[in-house]
N, C-alpha and C positions, 0 to 999 in steps of 0.2 A: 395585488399583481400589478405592475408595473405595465405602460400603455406602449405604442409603436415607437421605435428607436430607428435610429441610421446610422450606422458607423460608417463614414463615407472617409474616403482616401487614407483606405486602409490596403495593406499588400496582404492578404492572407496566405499563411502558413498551409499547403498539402501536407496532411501527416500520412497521407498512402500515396503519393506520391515522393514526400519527402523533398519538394520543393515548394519556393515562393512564387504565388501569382502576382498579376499585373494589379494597380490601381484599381480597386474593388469595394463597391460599396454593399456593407453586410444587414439586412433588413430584420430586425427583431422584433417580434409581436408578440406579448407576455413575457413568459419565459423559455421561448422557441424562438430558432433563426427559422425565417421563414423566406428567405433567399440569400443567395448571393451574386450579384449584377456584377459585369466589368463595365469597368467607367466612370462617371460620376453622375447616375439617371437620378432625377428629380423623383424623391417620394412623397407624396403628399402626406398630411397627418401624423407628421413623424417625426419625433424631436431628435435632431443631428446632432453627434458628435463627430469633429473632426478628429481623423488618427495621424493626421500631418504627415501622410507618407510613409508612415511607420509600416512596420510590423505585426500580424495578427497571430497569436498563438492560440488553438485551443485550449481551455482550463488544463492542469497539470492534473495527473491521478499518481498516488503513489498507494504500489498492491501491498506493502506491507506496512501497517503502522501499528501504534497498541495507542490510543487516545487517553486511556484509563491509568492507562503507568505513569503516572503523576509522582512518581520518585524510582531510581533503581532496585530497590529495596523492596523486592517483591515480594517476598516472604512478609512483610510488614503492612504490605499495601493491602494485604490479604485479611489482612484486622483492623482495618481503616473504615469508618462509617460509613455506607454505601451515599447518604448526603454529604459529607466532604470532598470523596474521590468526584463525585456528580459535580459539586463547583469548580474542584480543581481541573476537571476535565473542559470545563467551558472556557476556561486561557488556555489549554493545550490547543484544541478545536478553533478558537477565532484565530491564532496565531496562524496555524496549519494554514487556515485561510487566506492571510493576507499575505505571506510567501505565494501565494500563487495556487497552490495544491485547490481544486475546487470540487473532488472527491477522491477520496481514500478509501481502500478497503484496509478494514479494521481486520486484525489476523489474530483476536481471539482478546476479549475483555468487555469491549462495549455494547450494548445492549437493544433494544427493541425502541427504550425510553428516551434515549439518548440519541437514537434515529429521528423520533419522531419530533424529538424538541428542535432539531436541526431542520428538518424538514415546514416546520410549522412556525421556524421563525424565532421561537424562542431562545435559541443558541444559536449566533452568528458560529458559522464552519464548514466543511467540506461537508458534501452529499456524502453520508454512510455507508458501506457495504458492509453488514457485520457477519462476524460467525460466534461470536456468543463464546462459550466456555470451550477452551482447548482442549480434545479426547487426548486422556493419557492413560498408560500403566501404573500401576501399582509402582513408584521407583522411578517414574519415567518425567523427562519434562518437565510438564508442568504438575508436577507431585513438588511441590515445593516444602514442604514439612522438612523441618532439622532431622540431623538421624536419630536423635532421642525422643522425638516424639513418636509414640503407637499407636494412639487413635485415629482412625482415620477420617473420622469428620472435624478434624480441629481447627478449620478455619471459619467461620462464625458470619460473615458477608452474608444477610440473608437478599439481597439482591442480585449478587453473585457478581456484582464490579470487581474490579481488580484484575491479575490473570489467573485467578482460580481454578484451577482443571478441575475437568471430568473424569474421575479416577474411575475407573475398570479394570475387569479382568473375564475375560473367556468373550465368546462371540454372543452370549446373550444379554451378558453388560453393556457391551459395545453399542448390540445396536441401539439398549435404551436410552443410554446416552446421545447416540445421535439424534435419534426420536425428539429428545427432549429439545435438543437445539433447535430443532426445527419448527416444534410446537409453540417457540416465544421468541422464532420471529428471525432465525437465520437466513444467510442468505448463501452462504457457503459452510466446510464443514472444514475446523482445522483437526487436523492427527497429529500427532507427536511420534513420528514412525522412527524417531534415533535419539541418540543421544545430542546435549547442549553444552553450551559455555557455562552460560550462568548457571544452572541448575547443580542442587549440592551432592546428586548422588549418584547421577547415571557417567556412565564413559563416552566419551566425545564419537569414538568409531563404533560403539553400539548399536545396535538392532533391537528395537521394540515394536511389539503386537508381532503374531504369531503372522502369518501367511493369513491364513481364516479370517482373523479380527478383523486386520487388515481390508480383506474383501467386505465383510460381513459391514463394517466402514461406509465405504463407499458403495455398496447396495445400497444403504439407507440414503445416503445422500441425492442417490440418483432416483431412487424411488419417490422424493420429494423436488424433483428437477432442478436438483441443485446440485456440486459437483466438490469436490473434497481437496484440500489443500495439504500438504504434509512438509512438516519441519525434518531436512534431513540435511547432514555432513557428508555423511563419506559414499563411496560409491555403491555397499552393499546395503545400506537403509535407502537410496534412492533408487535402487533396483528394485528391490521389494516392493517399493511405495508404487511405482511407476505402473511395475505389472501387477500392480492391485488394482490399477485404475486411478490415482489420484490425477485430478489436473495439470497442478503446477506444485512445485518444488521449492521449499522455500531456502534462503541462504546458497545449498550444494556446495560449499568452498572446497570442498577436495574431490569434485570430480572431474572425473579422467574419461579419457578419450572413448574408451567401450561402453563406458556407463552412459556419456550423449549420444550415445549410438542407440541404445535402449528409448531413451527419452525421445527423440527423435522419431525414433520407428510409432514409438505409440501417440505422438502426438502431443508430450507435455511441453510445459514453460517451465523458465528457471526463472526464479526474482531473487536475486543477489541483493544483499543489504551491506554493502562494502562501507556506508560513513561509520558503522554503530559496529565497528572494529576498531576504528580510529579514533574515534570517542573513546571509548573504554580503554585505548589502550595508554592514552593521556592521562584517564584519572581511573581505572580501577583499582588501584591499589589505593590511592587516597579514601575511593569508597569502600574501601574494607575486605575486598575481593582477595581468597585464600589466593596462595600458590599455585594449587594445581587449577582454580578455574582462571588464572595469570597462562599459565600455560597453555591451556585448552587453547586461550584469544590468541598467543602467539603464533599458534599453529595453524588455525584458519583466517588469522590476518592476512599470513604472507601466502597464502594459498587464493584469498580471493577473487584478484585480477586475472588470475592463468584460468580460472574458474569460467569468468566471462568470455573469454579469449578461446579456450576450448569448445563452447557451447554454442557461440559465433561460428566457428569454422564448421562445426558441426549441421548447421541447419534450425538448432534449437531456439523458439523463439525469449528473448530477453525480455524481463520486464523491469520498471525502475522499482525497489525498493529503501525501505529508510530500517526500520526497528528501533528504534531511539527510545532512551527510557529518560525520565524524570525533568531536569534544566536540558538534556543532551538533545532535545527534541529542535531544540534553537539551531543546530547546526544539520537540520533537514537537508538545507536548499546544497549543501558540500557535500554530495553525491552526484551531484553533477560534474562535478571537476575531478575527482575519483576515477568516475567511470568513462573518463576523457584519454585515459593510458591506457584502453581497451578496446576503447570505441570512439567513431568518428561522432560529431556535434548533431548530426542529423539524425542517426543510430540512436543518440542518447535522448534525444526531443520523442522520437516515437517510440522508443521504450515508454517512456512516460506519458503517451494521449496515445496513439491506435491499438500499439500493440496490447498496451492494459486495458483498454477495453474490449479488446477481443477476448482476452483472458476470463473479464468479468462477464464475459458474453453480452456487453452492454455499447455493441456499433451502431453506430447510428444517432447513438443518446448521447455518449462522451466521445471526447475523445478527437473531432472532428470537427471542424468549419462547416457542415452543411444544415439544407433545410432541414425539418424535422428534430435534430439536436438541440439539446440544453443552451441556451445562451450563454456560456460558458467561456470567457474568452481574456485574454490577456493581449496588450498593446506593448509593446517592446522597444526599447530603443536598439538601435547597431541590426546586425544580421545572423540570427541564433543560428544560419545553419554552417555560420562560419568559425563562431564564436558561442558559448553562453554563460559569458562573464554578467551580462542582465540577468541571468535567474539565478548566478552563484551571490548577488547582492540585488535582492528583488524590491526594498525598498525603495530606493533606485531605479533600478534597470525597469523595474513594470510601471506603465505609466499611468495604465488605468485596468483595473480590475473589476470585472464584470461576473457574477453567476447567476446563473438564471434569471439571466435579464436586467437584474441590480445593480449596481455600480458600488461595489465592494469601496472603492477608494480612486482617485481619479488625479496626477497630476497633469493633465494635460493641459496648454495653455487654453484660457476660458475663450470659445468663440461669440 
């Protein structure tokens, strides 16, 4: 554990206020901010770094990531050595890192082990939020099998890396399923409540799990105080999803104005993943991607931004998301500038630190500049809430990268 810190003539970033404060020195003790002073008061015992003025962001979270998708090629990843995907994951995870991101919630691959090696040090990368294996149907999501294969345990990962779902079917699968996620170590629960792009066999505007499953879902989740996430498109699977109780919403690219009306009323979140369209739509087809999951992307590419746009005017709160699969993970930090034709640069900064942590139910810990919070923090050059050309090239733009209290990387000039 690292000893007492001063980050002094730093301007801290309010992510619930959504402004910049005055010249502010930020006092760190372990891996907790244990205040915040205006001014520049004298700490004793405490090793000073200068922020020259700058800028203080807290650490980035993004709610949707997959760590484990260490190639597009899910189907493939699915028979990959659960110790290869585990190495290949530790460059996905330090990389995530040094863009900034200083926790992620994982939306369905990474595991318990993979927490704790982050946690313990062993793998430099963003604080974990996992949900373990994706609940799917029979045909659904993440049922990734060819359509010639009939068996249905043919994917062979006995550690269960990769994005290998939890196949089910009727409400007493379900709940085992969920059950089981939660016995090794979830922290949220994903559903597969529609249809997908990439996926080989369901229809993009589809509906999966019954009304029942669906609830029967999200019982289990809450019965372990924990709250259930679902992949949906169109406006009749994020209907369904909503008044079953899910949280948050993953993607939504084709909802419309009555369907935020529902989300709204019950209180969920939307996380749009708008770069991991733009990705794909550059090289799917070089990665081997059919025709019709070519079209699926079409359809919810140009759908996405009115997505955010709609769910803004509606009241819904937004969160930042990515979904990146394999090398495509490198253009994380281009979701900020995406989501720039949608939203203002302040809107976009607390999409990514309050509002996702509200999301994860984790205020106070991320997400924030105050006492009691993770030491979690990013040094900035320019003014992000005018601009965030700094975190669209965070090599650059971040000057010194902090989590939990460590100094991730640091170019500030040496005092």
């Amino acid at each position: 554990m690292t000893g007492r810190q001063v980050l002094f003539n730093a301007r801290p970033f309010d992510s619930a206020a959504g402004t910049i404060g005055p010249l502010s020195a930020i006092v760190i003790d372990g891996d907790r901010i244990t205040d915040v002073l205006p001014g520049s008061p004298r700490v004793d015992d405490a090793q000073a770094i200068d922020a020259g003025g700058r800028v203080v962001l807290p650490g980035l979270v993004d709610a949707h990531v997959h760590v484990t998708a260490t190639t597009h090629d899910l189907t493939n990843l699915g028979l990959q050595p659960p110790s290869l995907i585990t190495a290949e994951t530790s460059v996905v995870m330090r990389e995530m890192l040094h863009r900034g991101f200083t926790t992620v919630r994982d939306a369905a691959g990474a595991d318990y082990g993979l927490q704790e090696a982050q946690a313990r040090g062993i793998f430099e990368g963003p604080r974990l939020f996992i949900a373990g294996a994706p609940i799917s149907q029979t045909g659904g999501h993440a049922d990734q099998r060819p359509k010639g294969v009939r068996q249905r345990n043919w994917f062979c990962s006995c550690a269960g890396l990769g994005l290998v779902g939890a196949i089910c079917d009727g409400v007493g699968e379900v709940r085992r399923a969920v059950r089981e996620q939660v016995r090794t170590g979830a922290n949220q629960i994903k559903i597969m409540a529609g249809g997908g792009v990439s996926s080989p066999t369901d229809p993009l505007e589809g509906t999966q799990f019954s009304l029942e499953e669906l609830r029967a879902a999200v019982e289990e989740a809450e019965a372990a105080n924990l709250y259930a996430m679902a992949h949906a498109y169109s406006p009749r699977a994020i209907t369904r999803a909503v008044q079953a109780g899910v949280r948050s919403i993953e993607h939504g690219n084709l909802l419309d104005v009555a369907t935020a009306r529902v989300m709204k009323e019950h209180g969920a979140y939307l996380v749009p993943t708008l770069v991991t369209y733009t990705a794909l739509a550059t090289e799917g087809e070089r990665l081997g991607w059919t025709a019709e999951m070519l079209a699926k992307l079409a359809k919810v590419r140009a759908a996405g931004l009115e997505s955010v746009r709609i769910a803004r005017a509606e009241g819904v709160p937004v969160v930042f998301g990515t979904d990146l699969l394999g090398h495509m993970h490198a253009q994380q930090n281009a979701e900020f500038g995406i989501r720039l034709q949608a939203m203002g640069p302040v809107a976009v900064l607390q999409s990514a630190t309050i509002v996702a942590a509200q999301l994860l139910r984790a205020e106070g810990r991320i997400g924030q500049l105050l006492p009691g919070a993770w030491a979690d923090l990013l040094v900035v050059d320019g003014d992000p809430t005018a601009s965030l050309d700094m975190l669209a090239s965070p090599a650059t733009g971040i000057r010194l990268l902090m989590q939990g209290g460590r100094v991730v990387r640091s170019s500030l000039p040496a005092g």
